[in-house]
RODO-2510 file (C-alpha; in nm, 4 decimals, decimal comma):
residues 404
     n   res          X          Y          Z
     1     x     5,5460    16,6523    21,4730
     2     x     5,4655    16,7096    21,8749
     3     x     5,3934    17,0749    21,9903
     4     x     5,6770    16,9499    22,2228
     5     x     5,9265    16,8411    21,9213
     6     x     5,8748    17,1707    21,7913
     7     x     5,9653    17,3951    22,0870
     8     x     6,2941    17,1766    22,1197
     9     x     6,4172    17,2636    21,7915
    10     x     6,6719    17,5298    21,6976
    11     x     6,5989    17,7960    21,4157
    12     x     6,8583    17,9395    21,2514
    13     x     6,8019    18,2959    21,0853
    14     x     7,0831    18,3793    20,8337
    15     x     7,0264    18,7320    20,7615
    16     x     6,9641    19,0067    21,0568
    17     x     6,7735    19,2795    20,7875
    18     x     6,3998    19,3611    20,8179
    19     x     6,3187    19,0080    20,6996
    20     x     6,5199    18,8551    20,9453
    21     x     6,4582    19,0386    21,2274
    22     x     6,0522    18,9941    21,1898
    23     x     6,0998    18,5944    21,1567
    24     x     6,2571    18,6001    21,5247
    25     x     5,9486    18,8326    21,6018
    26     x     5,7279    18,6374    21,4904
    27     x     5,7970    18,3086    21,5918
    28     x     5,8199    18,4424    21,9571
    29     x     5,4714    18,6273    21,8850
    30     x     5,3175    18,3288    21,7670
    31     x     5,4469    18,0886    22,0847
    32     x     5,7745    17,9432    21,9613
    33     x     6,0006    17,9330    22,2899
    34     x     6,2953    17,7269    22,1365
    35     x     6,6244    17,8666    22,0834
    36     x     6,6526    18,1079    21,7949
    37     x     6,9738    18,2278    21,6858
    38     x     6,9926    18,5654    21,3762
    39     x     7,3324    18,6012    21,2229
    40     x     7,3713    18,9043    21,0778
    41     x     7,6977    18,9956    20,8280
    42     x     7,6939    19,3378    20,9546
    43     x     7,8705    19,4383    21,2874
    44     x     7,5784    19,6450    21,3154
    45     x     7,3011    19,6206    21,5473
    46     x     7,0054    19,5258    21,3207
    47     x     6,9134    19,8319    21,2204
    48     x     6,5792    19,9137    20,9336
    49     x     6,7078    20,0419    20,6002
    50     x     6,4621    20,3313    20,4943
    51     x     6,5919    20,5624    20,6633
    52     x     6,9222    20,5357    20,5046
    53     x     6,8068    20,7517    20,2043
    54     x     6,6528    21,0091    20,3717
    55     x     6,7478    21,1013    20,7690
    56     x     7,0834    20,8821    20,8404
    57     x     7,2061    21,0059    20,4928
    58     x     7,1301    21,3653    20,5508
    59     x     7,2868    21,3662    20,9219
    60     x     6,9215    21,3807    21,0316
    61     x     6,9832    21,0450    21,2530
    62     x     7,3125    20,8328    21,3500
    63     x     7,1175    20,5325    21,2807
    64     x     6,8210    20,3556    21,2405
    65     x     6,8373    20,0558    21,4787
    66     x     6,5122    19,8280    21,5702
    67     x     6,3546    19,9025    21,8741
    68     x     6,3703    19,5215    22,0062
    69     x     6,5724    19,4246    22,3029
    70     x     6,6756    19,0410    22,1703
    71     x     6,7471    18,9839    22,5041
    72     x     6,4318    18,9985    22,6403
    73     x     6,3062    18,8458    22,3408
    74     x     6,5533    18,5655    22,3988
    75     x     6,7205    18,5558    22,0680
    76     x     7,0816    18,4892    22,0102
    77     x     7,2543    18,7704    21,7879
    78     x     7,5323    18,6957    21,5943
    79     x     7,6589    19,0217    21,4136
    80     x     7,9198    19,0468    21,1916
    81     x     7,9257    18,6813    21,0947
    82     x     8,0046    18,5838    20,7398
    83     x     7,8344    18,2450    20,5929
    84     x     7,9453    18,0663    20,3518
    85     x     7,8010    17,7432    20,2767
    86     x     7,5165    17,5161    20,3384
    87     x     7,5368    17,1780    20,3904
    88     x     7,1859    17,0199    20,4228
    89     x     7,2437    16,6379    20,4655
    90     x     7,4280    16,7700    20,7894
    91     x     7,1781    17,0571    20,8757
    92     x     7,4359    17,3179    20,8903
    93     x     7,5538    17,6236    20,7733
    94     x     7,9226    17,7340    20,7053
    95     x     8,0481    18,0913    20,8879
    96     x     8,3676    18,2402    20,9001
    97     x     8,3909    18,1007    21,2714
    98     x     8,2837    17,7504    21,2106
    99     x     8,0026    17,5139    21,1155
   100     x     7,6450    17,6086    21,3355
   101     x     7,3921    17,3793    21,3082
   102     x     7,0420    17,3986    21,2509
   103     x     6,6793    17,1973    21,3127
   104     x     6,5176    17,4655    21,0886
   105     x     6,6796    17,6961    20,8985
   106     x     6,5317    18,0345    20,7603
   107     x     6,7292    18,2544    20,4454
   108     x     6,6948    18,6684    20,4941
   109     x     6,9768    18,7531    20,3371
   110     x     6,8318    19,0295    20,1396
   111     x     7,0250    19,1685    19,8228
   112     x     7,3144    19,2898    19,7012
   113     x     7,3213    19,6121    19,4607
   114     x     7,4478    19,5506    19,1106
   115     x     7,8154    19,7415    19,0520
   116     x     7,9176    19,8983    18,7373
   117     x     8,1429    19,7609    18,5717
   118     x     8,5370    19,8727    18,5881
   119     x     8,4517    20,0431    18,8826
   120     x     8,5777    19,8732    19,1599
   121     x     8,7863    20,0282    19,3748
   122     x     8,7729    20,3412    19,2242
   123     x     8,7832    20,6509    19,4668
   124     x     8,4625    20,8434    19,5318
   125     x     8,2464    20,5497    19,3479
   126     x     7,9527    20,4610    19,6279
   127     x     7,6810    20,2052    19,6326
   128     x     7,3735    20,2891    19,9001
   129     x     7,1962    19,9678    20,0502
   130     x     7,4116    19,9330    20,4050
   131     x     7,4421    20,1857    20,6909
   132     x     7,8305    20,2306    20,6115
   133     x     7,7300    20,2963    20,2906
   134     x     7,5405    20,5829    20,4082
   135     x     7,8067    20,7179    20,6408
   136     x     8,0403    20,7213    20,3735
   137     x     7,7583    20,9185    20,1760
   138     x     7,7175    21,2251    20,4515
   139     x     8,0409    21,3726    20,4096
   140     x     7,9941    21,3655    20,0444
   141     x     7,6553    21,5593    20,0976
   142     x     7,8089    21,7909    20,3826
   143     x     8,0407    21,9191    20,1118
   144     x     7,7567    21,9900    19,8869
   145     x     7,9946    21,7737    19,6294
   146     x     7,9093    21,7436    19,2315
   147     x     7,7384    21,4254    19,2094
   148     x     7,7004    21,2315    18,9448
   149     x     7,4006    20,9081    19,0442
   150     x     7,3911    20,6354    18,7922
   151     x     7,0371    20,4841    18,7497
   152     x     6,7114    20,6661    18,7589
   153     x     6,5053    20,3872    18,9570
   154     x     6,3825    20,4402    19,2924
   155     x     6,7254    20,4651    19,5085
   156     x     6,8492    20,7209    19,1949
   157     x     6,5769    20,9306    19,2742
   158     x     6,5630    20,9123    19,6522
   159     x     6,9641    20,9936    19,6686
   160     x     6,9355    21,2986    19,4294
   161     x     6,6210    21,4118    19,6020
   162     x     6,8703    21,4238    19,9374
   163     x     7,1671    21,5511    19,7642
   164     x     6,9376    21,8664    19,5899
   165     x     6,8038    21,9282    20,0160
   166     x     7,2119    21,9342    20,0684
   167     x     7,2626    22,1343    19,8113
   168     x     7,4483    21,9165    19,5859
   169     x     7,5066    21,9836    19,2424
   170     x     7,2865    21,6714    19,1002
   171     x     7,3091    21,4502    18,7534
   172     x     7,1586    21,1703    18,7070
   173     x     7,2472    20,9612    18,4002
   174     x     7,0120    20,6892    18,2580
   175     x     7,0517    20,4360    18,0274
   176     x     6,6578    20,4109    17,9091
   177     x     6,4427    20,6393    17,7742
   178     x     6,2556    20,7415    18,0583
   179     x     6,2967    20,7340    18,5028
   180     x     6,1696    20,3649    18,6102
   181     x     6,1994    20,2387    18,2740
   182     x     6,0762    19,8334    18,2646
   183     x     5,9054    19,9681    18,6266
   184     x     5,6325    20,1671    18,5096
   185     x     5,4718    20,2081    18,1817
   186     x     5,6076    20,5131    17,9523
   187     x     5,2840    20,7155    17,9657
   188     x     5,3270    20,6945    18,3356
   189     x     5,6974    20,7618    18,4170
   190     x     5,7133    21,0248    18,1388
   191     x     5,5437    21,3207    18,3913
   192     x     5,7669    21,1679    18,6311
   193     x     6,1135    21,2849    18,4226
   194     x     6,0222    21,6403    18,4943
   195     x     6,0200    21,6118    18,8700
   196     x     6,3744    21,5802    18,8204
   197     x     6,4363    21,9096    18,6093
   198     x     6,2238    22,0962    18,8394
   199     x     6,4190    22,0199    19,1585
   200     x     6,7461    22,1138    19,0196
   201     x     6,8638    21,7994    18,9226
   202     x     6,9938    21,7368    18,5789
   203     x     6,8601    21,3686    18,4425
   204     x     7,0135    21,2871    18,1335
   205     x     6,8074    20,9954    17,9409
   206     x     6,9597    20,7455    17,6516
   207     x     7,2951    20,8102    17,8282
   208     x     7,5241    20,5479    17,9093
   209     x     7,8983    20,5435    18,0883
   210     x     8,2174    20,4008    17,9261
   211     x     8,3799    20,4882    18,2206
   212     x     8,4393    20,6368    18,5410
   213     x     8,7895    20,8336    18,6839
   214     x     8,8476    21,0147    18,9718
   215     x     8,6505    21,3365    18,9551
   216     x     8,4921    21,2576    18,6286
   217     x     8,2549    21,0099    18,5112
   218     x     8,2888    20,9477    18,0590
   219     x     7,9227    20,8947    17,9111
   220     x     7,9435    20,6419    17,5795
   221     x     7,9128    20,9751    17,3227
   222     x     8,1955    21,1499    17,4632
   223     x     8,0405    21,3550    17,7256
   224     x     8,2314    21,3872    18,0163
   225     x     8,0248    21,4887    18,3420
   226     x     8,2548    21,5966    18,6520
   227     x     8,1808    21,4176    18,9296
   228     x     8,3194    21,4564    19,2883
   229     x     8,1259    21,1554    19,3665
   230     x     7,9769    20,9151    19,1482
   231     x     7,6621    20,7286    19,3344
   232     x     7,5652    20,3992    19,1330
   233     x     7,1501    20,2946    19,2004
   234     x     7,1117    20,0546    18,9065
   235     x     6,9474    19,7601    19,0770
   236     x     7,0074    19,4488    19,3136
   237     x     7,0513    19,0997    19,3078
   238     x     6,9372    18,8401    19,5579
   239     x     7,2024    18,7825    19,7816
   240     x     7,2464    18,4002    19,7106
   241     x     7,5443    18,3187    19,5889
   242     x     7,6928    18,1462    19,8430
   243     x     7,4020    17,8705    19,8370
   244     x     7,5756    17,7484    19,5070
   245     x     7,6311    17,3785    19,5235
   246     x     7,3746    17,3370    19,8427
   247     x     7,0717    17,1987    19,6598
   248     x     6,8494    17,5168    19,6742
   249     x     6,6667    17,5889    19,4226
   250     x     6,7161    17,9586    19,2782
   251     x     6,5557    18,0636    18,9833
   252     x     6,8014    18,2599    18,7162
   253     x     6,7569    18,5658    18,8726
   254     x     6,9809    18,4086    19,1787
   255     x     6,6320    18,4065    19,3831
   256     x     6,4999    18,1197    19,6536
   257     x     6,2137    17,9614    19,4761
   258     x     5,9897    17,9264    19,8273
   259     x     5,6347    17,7721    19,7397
   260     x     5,3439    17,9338    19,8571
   261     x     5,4553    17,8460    20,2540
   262     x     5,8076    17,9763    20,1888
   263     x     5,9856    17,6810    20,1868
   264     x     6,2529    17,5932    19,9664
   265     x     6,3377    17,3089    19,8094
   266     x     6,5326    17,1456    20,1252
   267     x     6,3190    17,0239    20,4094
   268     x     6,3765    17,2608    20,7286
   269     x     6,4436    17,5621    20,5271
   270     x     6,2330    17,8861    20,4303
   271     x     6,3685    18,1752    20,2887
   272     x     6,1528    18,5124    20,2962
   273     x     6,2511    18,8593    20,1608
   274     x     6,4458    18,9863    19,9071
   275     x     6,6224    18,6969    19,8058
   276     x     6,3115    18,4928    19,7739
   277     x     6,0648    18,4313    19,5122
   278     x     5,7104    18,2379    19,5553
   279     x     5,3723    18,2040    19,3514
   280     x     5,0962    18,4532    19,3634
   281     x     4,7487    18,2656    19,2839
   282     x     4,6473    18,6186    19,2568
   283     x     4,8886    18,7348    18,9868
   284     x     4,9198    18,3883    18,8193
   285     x     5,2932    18,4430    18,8099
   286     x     5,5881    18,4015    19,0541
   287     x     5,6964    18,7039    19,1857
   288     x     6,0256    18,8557    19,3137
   289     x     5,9373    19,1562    19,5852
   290     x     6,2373    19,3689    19,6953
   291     x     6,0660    19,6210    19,8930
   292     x     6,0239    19,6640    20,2781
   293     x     5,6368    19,5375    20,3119
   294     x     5,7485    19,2167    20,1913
   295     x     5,9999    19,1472    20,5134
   296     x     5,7413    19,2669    20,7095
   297     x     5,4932    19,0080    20,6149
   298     x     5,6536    18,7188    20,5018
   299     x     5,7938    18,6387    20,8416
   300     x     5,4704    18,5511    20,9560
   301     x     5,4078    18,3185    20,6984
   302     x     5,7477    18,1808    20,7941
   303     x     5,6507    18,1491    21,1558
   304     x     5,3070    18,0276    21,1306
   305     x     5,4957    17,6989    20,9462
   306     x     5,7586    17,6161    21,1394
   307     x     5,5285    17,6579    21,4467
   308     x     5,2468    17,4526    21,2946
   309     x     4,9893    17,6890    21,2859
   310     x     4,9628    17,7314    20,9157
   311     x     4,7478    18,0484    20,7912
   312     x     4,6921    17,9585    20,4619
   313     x     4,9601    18,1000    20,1310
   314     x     5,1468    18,3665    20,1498
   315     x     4,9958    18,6182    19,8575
   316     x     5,0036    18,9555    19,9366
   317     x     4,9022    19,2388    19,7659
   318     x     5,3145    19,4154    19,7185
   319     x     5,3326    19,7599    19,8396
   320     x     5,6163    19,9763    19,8512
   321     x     5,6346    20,3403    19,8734
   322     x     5,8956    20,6517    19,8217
   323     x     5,9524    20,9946    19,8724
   324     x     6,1602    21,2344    19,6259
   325     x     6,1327    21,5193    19,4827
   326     x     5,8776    21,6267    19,7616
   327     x     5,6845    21,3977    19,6523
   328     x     5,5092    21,0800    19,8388
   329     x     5,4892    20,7820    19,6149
   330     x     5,2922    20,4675    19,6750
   331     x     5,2543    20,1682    19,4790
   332     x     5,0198    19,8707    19,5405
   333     x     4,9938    19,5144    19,3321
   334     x     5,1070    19,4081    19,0162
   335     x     5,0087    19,5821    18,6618
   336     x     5,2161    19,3200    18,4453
   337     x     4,9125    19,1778    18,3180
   338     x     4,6506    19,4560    18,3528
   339     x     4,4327    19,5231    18,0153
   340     x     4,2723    19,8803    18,1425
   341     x     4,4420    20,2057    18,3101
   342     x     4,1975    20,4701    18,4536
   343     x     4,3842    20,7965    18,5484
   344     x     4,2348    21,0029    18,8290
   345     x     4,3878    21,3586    18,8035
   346     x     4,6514    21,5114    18,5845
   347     x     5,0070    21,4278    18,6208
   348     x     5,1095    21,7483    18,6054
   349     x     4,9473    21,8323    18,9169
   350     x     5,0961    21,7880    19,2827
   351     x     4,8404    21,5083    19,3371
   352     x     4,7473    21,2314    19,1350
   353     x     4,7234    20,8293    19,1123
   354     x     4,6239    20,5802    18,8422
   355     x     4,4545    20,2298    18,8481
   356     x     4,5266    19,9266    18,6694
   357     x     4,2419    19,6825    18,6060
   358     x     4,2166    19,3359    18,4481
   359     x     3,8535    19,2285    18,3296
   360     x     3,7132    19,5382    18,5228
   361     x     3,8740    19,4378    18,8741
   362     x     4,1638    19,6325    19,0285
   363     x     4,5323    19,4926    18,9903
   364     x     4,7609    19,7706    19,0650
   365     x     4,7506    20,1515    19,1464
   366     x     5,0008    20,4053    19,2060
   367     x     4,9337    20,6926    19,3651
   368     x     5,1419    21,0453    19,4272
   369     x     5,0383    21,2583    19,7081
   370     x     4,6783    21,1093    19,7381
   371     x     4,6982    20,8103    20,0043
   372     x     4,3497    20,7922    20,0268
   373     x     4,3626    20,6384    19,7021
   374     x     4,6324    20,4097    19,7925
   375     x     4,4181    20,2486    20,1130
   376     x     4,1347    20,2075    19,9499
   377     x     4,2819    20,0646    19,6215
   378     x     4,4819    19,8562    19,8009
   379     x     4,1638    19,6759    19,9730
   380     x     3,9773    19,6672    19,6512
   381     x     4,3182    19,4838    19,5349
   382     x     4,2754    19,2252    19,7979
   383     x     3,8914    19,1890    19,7466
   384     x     3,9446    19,1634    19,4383
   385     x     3,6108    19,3947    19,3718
   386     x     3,5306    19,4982    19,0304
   387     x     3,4925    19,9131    18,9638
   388     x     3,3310    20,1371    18,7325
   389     x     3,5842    20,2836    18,4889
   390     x     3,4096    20,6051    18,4854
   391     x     3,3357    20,6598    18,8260
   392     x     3,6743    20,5862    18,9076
   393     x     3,8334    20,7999    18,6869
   394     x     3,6817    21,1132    18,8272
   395     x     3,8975    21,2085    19,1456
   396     x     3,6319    21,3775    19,3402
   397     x     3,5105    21,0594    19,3785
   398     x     3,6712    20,7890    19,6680
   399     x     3,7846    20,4679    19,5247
   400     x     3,5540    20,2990    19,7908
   401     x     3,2384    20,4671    19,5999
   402     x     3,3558    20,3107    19,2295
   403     x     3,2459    19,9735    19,2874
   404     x     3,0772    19,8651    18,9636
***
């Protein structure tokens, strides 16, 4: 196709969320001057989601919009625009306000958080992924309401770590044995349960809910736990459903299956971000990222393709980080298949990390209060650079100086 060709065509960005926003960015960054149009569900100026756990939710900030004027960046928004289908043979998408067509078409739409079951439209039940979500949350904090948060993942323990800074009474109820259970390995989330205890917050392990009534939320043995509000963190789902029927491939998680370019099974269309999956040589596995870093750097990928100016796969090296308990959290890579963990320092302590190695090289590492660690993990990660156990394990000594 003609460097011409290509600035003629239109892209269409369904999704206006971190992932969406940074395709527009991209393309523009990377010389794409054709029309580009981001629909966005929300009637929200695109706005980064972060912040919703920590300053929007605590009345810290009124929002968290991007700092891009789409104007200048000549980029059509439409906001509070539902879509519905996809028809490819025609090249466009269904909205709420009529067919728009496409040249190339690029999926952001993120995820949706799972729901607990039987509790639709009860009162004082929440969900936090959207800004109105965490508008609805402030009063709730404000009040320094009894709060009961479902799910002891990483929204479970960013929400409770806000509510105990309100002043909330907190528990949090978890079906596992153990915070980040299926995340982290046991010997790893285990000194992780007592951050919880020691901020106030009551977690309450092998503990599951039969249901969930106004003011009180029923655990399956009979406990009942009151509950002026009832927060539910227990996961998220690719937002994908209404692709059903258009020929995209999704894999049974309801993700995109994007190769290693992020394109999808149609011709003209990418998808990037949460709702996306695509191979990692690196990993040997296809992998499913639903943190922030991944919408920041898959739109480049994205761009670089439809523009023509490929830069090779699209195999990063996840990271994701998060802060509770007055704690900062970082993760980096993938441990699924790791056969070593070296720990440097003691759990127990404010500051700590541990790294996951496969055949002596560095997979993973997840580090608490010690970013230093994280950076220079993270680059070992991507080097793929072999270490010495021993040396690494001691925590006097940097990552950097390990190398075996």
């Amino acid at each position: 196709m003609s460097e011409q060709k290509r600035d003629q065509q239109h892209v269409v960005i369904v999704g206006a969320g971190m992932a969406g926003v940074q395709t527009a960015v991209a393309l523009r960054e990377q010389g794409f001057t054709g029309p580009v149009t981001l629909i966005g569900g929300e009637p929200h100026q695109p706005y980064d989601r972060p912040p919703l756990s920590k300053a929007v939710l605590l009345g810290e900030a009124e929002g968290s919009a991007f700092d891009i004027d789409f104007d200048d960046l000549g980029v059509t928004l439409r906001l509070g625009l539902g879509v519905t289908g996809l028809r490819a043979d025609a090249h466009e998408i269904d909205t709420e306000e009529g067919p728009v067509g496409y040249d190339v078409l690029v999926l952001a739409t993120g995820a949706h958080p799972l729901t607990l079951p039987g509790t639709e439209g009860v009162p004082g039940v929440h969900l936090l992924r959207t800004l109105d979500d965490a508008v609805r949350l402030g009063p709730v904090l404000a009040r320094r309401s009894a709060v009961v948060v479902v799910g002891a993942g990483w929204i479970g323990a960013e929400f409770a770590t806000a509510a105990r800074a309100a002043g909330c009474p907190v528990t949090v109820v978890e079906a596992a044995d153990l915070p980040l259970a299926g995340v982290l390995p046991a010997e790893i989330a285990a000194p992780m349960a007592e951050w919880y205890g020691a901020s106030g917050a009551e977690l309450l392990t092998h503990a599951r809910v039969a249901t969930v009534a106004p003011g009180r939320v029923v655990l399956a043995d009979g406990r009942e736990l009151p509950a002026e509000a009832v927060v539910v963190g227990i996961g998220a789902r690719p937002a994908t459903d209404w692709l059903t029927g258009s020929g995209i491939a999704l894999d049974p998680s309801g993700a995109v299956t994007a190769d290693d370019r992020l394109r999808t099974s149609l011709p003209d269309v990418y998808a990037v971000g949460d709702c996306a999956s695509f191979p990692s040589a690196r990993y040997g596995e296809r992998l499913l990222v639903h943190h922030w870093d991944n919408a920041l750097q898959g739109p480049r990928t994205v761009a670089s393709a439809i523009t023509g100016t490929d830069r090779g796969p699209y195999d990063p090296v996840p990271y994701f980080w998060s802060e509770q308990f007055g704690r900062f959290v970082q993760y980096a890579g993938h441990h699924a298949h790791a056969d070593a963990l070296v720990r440097r320092g003691d759990p127990a302590a404010d500051a700590w990390s541990v790294l996951w190695l496969r055949a002596g090289v560095p997979v993973a590492l997840l580090a608490v209060g010690r970013p230093r660690d994280l950076a220079q993990g993270r680059r070992l990660i991507e080097t793929g650079t072999p270490v010495d156990p021993v040396r690494a394990a001691d925590p006097s000594v940097p990552l950097k100086a390990a190398v075996g």
